[in-house]
MIDOSE-1310 file (N, C-alpha, C; in nm, 2 decimals, decimal comma, always signed):
residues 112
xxxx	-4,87/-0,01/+1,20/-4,80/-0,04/+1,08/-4,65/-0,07/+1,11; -4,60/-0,20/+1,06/-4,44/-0,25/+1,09/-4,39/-0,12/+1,00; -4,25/-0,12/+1,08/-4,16/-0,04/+0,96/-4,07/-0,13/+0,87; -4,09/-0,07/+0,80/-3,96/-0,17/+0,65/-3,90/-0,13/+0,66
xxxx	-3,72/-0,17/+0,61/-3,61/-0,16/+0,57/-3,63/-0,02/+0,43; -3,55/+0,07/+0,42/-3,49/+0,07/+0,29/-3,43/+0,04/+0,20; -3,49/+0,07/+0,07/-3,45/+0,00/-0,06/-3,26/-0,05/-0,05; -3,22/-0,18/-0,05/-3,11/-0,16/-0,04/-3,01/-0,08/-0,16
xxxx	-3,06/-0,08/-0,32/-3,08/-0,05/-0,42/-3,02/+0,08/-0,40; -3,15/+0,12/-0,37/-3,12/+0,32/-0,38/-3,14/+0,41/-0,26; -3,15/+0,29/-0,13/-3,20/+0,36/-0,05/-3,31/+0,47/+0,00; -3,47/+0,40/-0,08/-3,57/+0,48/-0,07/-3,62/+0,43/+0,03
xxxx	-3,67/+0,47/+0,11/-3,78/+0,47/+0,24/-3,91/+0,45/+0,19; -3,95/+0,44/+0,08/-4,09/+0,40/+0,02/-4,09/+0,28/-0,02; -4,06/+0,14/+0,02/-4,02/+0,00/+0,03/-4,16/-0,02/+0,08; -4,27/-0,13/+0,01/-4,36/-0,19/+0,05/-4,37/-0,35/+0,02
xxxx	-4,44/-0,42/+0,08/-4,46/-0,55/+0,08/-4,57/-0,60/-0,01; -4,53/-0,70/-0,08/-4,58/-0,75/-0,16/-4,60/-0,92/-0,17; -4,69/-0,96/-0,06/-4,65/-1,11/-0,06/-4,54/-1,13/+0,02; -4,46/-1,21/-0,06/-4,33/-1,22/+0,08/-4,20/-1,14/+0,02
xxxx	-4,23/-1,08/-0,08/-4,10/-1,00/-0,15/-4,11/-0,84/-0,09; -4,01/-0,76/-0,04/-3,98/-0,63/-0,01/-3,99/-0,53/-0,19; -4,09/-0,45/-0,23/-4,05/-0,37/-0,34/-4,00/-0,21/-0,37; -3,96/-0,20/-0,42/-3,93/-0,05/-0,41/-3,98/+0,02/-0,52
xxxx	-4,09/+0,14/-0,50/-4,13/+0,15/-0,60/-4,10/+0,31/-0,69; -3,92/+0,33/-0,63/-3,88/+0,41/-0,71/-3,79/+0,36/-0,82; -3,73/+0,26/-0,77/-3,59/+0,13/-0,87/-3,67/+0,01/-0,94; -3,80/+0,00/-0,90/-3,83/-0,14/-0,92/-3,77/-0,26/-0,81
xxxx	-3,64/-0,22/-0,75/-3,58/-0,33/-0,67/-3,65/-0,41/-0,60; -3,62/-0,59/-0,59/-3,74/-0,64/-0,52/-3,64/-0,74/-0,44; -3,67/-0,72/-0,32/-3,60/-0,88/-0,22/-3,65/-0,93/-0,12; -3,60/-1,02/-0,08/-3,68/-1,09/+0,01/-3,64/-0,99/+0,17
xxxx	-3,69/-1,04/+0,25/-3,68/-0,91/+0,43/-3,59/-1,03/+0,44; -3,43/-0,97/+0,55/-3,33/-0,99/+0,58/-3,22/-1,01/+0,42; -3,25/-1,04/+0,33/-3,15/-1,02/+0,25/-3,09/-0,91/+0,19; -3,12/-0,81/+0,28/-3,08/-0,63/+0,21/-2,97/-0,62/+0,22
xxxx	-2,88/-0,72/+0,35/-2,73/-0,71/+0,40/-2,69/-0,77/+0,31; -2,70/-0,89/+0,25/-2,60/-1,00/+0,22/-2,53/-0,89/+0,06; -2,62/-0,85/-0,03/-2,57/-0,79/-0,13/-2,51/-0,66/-0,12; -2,48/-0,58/-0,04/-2,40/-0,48/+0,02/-2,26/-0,48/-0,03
xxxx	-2,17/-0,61/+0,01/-2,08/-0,62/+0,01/-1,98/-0,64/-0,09; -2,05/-0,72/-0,22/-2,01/-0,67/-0,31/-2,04/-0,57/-0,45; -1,87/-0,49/-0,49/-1,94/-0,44/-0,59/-1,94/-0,49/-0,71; -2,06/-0,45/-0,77/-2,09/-0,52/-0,90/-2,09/-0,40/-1,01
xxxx	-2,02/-0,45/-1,10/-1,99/-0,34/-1,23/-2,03/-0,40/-1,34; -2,13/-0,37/-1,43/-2,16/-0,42/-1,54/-2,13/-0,34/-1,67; -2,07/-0,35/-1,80/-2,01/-0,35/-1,92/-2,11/-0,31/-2,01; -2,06/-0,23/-2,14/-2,21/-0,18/-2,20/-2,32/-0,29/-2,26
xxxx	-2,24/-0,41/-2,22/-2,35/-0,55/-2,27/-2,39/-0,59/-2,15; -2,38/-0,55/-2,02/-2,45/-0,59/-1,90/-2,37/-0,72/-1,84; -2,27/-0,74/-1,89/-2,14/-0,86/-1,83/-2,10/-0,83/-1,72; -2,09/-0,88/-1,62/-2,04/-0,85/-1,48/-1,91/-0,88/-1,47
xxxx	-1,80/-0,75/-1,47/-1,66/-0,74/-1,43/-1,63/-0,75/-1,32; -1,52/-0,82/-1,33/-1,42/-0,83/-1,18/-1,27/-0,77/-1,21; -1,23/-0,76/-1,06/-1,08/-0,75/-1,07/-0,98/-0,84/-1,15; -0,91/-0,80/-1,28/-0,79/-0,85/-1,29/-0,88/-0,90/-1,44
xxxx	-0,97/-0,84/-1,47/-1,02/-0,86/-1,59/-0,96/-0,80/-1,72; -0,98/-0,89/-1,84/-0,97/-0,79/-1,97/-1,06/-0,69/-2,02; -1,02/-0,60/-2,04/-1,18/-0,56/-2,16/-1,10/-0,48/-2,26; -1,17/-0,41/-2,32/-1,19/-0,36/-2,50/-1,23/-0,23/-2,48
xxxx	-1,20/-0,13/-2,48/-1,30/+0,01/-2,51/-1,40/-0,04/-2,63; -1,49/+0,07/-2,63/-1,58/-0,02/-2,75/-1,63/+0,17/-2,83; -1,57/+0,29/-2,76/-1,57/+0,45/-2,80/-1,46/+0,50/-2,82; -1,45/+0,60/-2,90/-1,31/+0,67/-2,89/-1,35/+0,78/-2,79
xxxx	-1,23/+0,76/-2,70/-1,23/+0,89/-2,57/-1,12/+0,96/-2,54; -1,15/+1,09/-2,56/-1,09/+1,17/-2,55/-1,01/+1,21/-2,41; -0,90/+1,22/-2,39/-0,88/+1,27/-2,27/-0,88/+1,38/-2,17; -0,92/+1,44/-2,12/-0,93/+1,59/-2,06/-0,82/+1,59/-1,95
xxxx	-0,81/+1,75/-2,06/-0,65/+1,84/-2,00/-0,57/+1,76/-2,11; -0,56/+1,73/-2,28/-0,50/+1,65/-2,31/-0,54/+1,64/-2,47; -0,45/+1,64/-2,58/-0,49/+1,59/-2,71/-0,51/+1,43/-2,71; -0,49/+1,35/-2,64/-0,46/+1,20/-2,66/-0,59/+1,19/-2,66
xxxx	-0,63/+1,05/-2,72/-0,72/+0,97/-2,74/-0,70/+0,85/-2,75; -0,80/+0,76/-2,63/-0,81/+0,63/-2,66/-0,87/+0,56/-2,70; -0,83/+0,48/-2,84/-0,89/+0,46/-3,00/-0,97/+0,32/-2,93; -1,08/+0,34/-3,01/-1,20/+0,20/-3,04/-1,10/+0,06/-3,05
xxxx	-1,13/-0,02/-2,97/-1,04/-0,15/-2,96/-0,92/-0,16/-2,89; -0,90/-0,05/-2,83/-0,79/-0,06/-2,73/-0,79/-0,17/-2,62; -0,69/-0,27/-2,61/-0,74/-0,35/-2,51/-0,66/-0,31/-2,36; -0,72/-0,30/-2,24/-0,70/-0,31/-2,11/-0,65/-0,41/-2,02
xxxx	-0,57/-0,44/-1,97/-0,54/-0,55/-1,91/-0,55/-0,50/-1,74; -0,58/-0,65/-1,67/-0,57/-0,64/-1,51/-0,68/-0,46/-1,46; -0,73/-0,46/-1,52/-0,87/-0,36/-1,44/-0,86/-0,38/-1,29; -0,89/-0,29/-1,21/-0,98/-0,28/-1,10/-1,07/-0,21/-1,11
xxxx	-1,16/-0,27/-1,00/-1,30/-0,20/-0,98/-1,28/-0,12/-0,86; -1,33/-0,01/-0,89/-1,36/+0,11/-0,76/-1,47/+0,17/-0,78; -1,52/+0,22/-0,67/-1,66/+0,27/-0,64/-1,68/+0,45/-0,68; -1,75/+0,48/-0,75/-1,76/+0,61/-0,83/-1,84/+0,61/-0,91
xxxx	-1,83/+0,75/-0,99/-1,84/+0,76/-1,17/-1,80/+0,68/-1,23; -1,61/+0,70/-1,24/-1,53/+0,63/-1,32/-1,51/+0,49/-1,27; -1,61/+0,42/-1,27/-1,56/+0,25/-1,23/-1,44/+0,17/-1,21; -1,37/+0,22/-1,31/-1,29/+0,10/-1,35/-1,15/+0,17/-1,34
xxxx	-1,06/+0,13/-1,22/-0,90/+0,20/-1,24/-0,80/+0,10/-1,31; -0,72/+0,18/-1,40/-0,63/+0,11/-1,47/-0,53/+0,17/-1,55; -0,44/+0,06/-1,63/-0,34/+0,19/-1,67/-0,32/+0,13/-1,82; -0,33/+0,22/-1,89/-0,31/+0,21/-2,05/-0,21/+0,22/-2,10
xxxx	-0,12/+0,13/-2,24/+0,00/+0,15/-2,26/-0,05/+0,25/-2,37; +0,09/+0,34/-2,33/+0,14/+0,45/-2,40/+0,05/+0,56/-2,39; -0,04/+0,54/-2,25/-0,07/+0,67/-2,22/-0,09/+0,68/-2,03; -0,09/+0,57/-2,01/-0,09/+0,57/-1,81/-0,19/+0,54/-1,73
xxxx	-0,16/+0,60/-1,61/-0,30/+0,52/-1,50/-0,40/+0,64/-1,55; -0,54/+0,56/-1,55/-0,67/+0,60/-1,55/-0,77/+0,55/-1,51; -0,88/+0,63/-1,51/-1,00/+0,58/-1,44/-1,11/+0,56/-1,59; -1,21/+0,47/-1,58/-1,26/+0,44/-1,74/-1,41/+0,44/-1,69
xxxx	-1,53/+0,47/-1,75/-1,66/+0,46/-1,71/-1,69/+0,32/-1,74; -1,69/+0,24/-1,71/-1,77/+0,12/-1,73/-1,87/+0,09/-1,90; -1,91/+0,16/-1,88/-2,03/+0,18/-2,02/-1,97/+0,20/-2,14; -1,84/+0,26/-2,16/-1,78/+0,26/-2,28/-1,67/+0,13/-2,28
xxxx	-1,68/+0,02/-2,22/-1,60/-0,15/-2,21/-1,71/-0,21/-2,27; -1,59/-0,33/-2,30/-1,70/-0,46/-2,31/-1,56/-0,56/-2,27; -1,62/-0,65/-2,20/-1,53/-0,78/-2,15/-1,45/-0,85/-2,26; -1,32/-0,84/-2,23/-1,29/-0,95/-2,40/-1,24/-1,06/-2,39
């Protein structure tokens, strides 16, 4: 028996062949063999509508979130300017007026 690659996905070692597609059948992830490197490199952050953010993007809170260690709250419609993406929980680093730098989960944005 050849050995497969791991899921690039989620990195499961239970990766089988299916025709000419590589599947993983803990993510569903499915790719073709040799393309597990090419998507590595970037990261991809998706918005509670599934919109793919980049650096230097707008977005919108779309929750009111409360801050911890903190009374402040940042109100529904807040808009964000120049985002970065980092790798984590908190996806998205950035700094809010009238309250400073932060880190944001992705899932409470939407692109605006």
């Amino acid at each position: 028996m050849s050995e497969l690659p791991p899921c690039p996905q989620c990195q499961s070692p239970y990766a089988y062949q299916d025709g000419e597609m590589l599947v993983c059948p803990e993510c569903g992830h499915e790719w073709r063999p040799g393309e597990e490197s090419a998507n590595d490199d970037a990261l991809q952050v998706l918005d509670a509508h599934g919109t793919p953010l980049s650096d230097g993007d707008t977005i919108t809170v779309i929750k009111d979130l409360k801050i911890k260690g903190s009374s402040q709250v940042v109100k529904v419609g807040t808009k964000v300017k120049n985002i970065r993406l980092v790798e984590g929980d908190h996806n998205i680093d950035c700094k809010i007026d009238g309250i400073g730098p932060m880190k944001l989960k992705s899932e409470f944005t939407k692109r605006a």
